[in-house]
N, C-alpha and C positions, 0 to 999 in steps of 0.2 A: 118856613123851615124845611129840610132836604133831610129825608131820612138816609144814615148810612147805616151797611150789613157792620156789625163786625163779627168774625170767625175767627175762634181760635180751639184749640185741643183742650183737651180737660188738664193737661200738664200744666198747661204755660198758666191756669188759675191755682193751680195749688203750688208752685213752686214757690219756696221762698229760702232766701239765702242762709244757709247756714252760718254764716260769717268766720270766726276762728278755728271754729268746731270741723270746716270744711277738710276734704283730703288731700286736696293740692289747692292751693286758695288762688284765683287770679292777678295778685298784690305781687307776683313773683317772678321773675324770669320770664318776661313779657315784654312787648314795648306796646307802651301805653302814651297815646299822643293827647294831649290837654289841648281843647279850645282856649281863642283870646282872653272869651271873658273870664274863663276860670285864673290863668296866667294871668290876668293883673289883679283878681283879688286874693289871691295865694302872694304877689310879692308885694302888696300893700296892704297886706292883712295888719288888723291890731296886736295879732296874738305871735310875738315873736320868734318861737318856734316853729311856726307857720313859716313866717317871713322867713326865715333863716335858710332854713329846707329849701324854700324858693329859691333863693337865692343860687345855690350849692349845690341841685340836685337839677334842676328844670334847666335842660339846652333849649337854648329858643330856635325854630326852625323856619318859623314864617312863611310857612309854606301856602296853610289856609287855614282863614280866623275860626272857619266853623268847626273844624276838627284835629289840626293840623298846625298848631301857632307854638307849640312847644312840645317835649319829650323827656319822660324822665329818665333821669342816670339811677338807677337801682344799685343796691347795695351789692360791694363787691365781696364780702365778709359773706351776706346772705341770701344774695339774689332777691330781697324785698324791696319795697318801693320804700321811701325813706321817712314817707308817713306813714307804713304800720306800726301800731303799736305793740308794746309787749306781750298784748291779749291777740295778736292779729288781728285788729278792727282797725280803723280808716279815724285816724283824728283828725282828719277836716272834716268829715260828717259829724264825729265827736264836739267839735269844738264849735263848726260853722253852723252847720245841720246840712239835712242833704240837697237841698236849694245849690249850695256851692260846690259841687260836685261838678267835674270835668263832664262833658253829654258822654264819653266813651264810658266811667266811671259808674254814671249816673242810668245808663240803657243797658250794660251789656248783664247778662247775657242775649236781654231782650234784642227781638228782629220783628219788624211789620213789612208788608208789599202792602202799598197802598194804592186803589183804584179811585175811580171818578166818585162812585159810590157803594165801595166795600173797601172795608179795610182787611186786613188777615194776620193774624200776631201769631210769634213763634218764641224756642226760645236754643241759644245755640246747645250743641251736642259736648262743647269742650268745657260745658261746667261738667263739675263731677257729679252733682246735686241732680240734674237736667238727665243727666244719663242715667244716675238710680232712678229719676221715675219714670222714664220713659219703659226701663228695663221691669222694673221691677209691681208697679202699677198696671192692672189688668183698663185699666179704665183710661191711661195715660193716652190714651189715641181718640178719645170719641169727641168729634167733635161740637161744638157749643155756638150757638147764635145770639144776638142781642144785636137790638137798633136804638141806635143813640140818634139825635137831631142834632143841626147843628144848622146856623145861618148859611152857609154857601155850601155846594158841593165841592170837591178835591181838587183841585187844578190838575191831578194826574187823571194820563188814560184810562177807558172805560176797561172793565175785565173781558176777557178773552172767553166768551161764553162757552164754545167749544173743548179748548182745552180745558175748564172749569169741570164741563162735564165727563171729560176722558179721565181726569184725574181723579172724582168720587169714583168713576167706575172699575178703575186701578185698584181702589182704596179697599174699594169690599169687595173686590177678587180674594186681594190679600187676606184682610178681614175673615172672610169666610176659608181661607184653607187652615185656619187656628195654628196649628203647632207645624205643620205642613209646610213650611215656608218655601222651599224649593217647588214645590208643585203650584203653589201660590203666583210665583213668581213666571213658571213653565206656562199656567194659563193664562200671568198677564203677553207674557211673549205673544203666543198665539195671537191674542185679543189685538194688540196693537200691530202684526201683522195684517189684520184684516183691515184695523182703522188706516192704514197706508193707502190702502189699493183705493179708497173713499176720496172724492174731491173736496166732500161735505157733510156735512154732520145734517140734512135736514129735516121736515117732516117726513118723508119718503125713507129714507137712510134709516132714519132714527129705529124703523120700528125690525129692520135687520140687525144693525147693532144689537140691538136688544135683545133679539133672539140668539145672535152668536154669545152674547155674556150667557145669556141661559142655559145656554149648550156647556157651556163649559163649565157653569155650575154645577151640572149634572153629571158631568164628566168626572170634576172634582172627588165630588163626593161618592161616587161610584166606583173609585178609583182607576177609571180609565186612563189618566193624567199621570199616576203616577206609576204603574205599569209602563204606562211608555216612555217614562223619564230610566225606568228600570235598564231597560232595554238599548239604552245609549250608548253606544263606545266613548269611552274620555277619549279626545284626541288629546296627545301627548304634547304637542305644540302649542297648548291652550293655557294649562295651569301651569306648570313650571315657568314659562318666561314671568309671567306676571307675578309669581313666587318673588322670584329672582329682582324683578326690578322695585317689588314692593320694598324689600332688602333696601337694597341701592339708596331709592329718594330716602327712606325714614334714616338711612345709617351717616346719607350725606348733609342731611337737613341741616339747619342751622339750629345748635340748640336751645330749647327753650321750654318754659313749662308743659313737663309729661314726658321730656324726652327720655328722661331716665325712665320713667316709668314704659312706654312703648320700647324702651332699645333691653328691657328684662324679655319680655315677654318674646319678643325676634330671636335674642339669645335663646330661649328656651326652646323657639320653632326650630332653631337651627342644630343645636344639639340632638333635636331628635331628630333631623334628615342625616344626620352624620352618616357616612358610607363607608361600608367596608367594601372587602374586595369581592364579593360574590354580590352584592347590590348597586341599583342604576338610582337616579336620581326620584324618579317619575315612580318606581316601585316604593321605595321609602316615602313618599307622598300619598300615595296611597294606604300606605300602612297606619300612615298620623291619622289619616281621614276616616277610615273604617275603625282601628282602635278608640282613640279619640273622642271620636263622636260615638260611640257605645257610651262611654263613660258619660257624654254630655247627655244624653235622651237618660241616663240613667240619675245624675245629680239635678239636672234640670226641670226634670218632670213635672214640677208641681211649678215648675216657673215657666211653660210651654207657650205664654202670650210674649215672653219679654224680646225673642228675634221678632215676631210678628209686629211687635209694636215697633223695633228700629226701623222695618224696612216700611212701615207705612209713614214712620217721622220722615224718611228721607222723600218718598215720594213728595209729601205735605213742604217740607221745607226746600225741598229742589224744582216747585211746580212747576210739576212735572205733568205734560212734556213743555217743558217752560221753550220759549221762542231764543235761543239764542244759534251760535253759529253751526251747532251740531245739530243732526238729524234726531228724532226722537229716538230711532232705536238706537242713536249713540250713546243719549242721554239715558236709555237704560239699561245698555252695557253698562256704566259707571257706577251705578247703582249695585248692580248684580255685582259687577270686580270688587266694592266695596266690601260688601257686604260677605263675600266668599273669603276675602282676606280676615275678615274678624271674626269670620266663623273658626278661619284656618288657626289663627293664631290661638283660640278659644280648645279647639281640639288637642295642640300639641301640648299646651298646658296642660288640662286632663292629662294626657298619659304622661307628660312625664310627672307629675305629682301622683295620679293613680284617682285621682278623684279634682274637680271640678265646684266652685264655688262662687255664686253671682257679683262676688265683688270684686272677683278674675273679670268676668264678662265688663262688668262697669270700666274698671282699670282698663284694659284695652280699648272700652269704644269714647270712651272721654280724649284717653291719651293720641289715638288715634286723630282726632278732630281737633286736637289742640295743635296741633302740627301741623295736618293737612288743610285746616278749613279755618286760621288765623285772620288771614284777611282774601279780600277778593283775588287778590294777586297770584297767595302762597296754596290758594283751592285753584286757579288757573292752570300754574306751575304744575298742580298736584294732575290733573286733568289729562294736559298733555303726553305729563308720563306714561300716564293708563293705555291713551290710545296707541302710543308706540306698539306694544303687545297686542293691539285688536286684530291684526292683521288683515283688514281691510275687511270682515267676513262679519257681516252683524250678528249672524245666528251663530255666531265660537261663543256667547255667552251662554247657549243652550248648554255646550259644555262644562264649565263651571256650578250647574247645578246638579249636572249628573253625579 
């Protein structure tokens, strides 16, 4: 027998579906693709309601059995799928049990990266459910181990020992700046500047590294870090484009669940940049952000873990600095743009309601990811746009935290 890790956060065990009860349920203004085997026992189901819906509702696309063999036509009266029921619950789990559930149906919001010998389970950011506890849960980020046995090891690649390690030590940067998020984020900069200059992570390396996190442990908490995050000029060519384009993708996007709920809250950032004639763009930006953000350290206070827990979900869910075509410091600009935008949008709400309330924060960062991070494509799509505004300069994301 081959012992495997499996790792997952303290969220992805307590979460469970709220079903009708939910805020925006994923049954809605979605496309949702059915595997083979589901499509043919949905249109030769016994229970002819079943059948029927099959029939009437399910384009077949054949594209691929395993995820991909049909698509449902959602309700045009209600943007529902055409098997919710009156209670918003799923009458083929009702009727079938959940055995016959579609795998998209049946996994989401669940996500695994699976290794030779670890698995890592996640869960996505566009449930509403997933966002209240990532937000709202002081505990929702710690992570949890258990080794399961099992006859063969993974057929997938071994883990990336290295990155493995860059990314706990990302994790309780963050971790440790508690309510601090921006300086949290200022010291992981630093930190993975230095891990650049490195060929290698080895015994030799290892025990520098170590010493450079400890320095800016010390830093942290000293507040030397954030004195000199103080001390920053915003360049003006940093946050506004990416204002601007943030606009753009979410207002052109194609709609779909949350978009209403993301294009209120734009609405709202945008009414409060409104300009008159003695005001620049970049100054009324600044005003959302210092106003704004008063009001959020002031409503939020007792909620000071919940940005510290998104930015360390994203780390954990973006493994990060994961190998794909970007540079690491690309991959954490993205994170950082991210996260400044749902800060930003977080803030303008505050002032213009006058007060601030965590299920503002939730609404945005669900609706946020429901849009952006739909499927690999529509987060690719979303990606590209970001870098247009990096303007080639990795450290402009230093700006964004100032």
């Amino acid at each position: 027998m081959k012992e495997i890790v499996v790792t997952e956060p303290s969220f992805v065990t307590s979460f469970s579906c709220t079903g009708g009860a939910c805020r925006d349920h994923c049954c809605r203004n979605w496309t949702i693709n059915f595997d083979k085997r589901a499509v043919k026992k949905y249109t030769s189901s016994k229970d002819i309601e079943i059948r029927n819906i099959a029939a009437t509702s399910i384009q077949l696309t054949k594209k691929n059995a395993l995820n991909n063999w049909g698509r449902v036509k959602f309700s045009e009266q209600t943007g529902n799928c055409p098997y919710l029921d009156e209670e918003r619950l799923c009458m083929i789990q009702k009727k079938m049990g959940h055995e016959a559930l579609s795998v998209t149906c049946s996994t989401y919001p669940r996500s695994q990266r699976t290794y030779r010998n670890e698995v890592q389970h996640s869960l996505s950011l566009s449930c509403p459910e997933v966002a209240s506890i990532v937000f709202r849960d002081p505990d929702a980020m710690k992570l949890q181990q258990k080794v399961l046995l099992q006859e063969k090891l993974n057929t997938a690649s071994t883990i990336n020992q290295q990155n493995k390690l860059i990314n706990l030590y990302c994790l309780n940067l963050i971790d440790q700046s508690e309510n601090q998020v921006e300086v949290g984020l200022y010291a992981v900069i630093k930190f993975m500047l230095y891990i650049e200059k490195l060929a290698d992570i080895d015994d030799h390396t290892l025990i520098h590294v170590d010493a450079v996190y400890s320095q800016l442990l010390t830093q942290m908490h000293n507040d030397t870090l954030k004195n000199e995050l103080a001390t920053l000029s915003v360049g003006s060519k940093v946050k506004a484009p990416l204002v601007l384009l943030m606009q753009n993708f979410f207002y052109t996007s194609e709609n779909t669940r949350g978009s209403g709920v993301m294009q209120y809250y734009i609405d709202v950032l945008f009414k409060t940049l409104e300009l008159d004639e003695a005001s620049v763009f970049e100054e009324k930006l600044a005003e959302v952000e210092r106003v704004g953000g008063e009001i959020v350290l002031r409503d939020l206070q007792s909620n000071g873990y919940g940005f510290n827990n998104f930015i360390r979900y994203k780390f954990w869910q973006n493994d990060f600095p994961n190998q794909n075509s970007r540079s690491t410091l690309q991959n954490l600009y993205l994170i950082i743009a991210e996260y400044y935008y749902i800060q930003l949008l977080t803030k303008a709400c505050a002032k213009a309601k006058g007060k601030i309330e965590c299920d503002d924060v939730i609404n945005i960062i669900y609706s946020f990811h429901s849009i952006s991070q739909h499927s690999p494509i529509a987060a690719e799509t979303f990606y590209k746009r970001i870098e247009t505004v990096r303007l080639g300069d990795d450290l402009s994301m230093i700006h964004l935290l100032a």
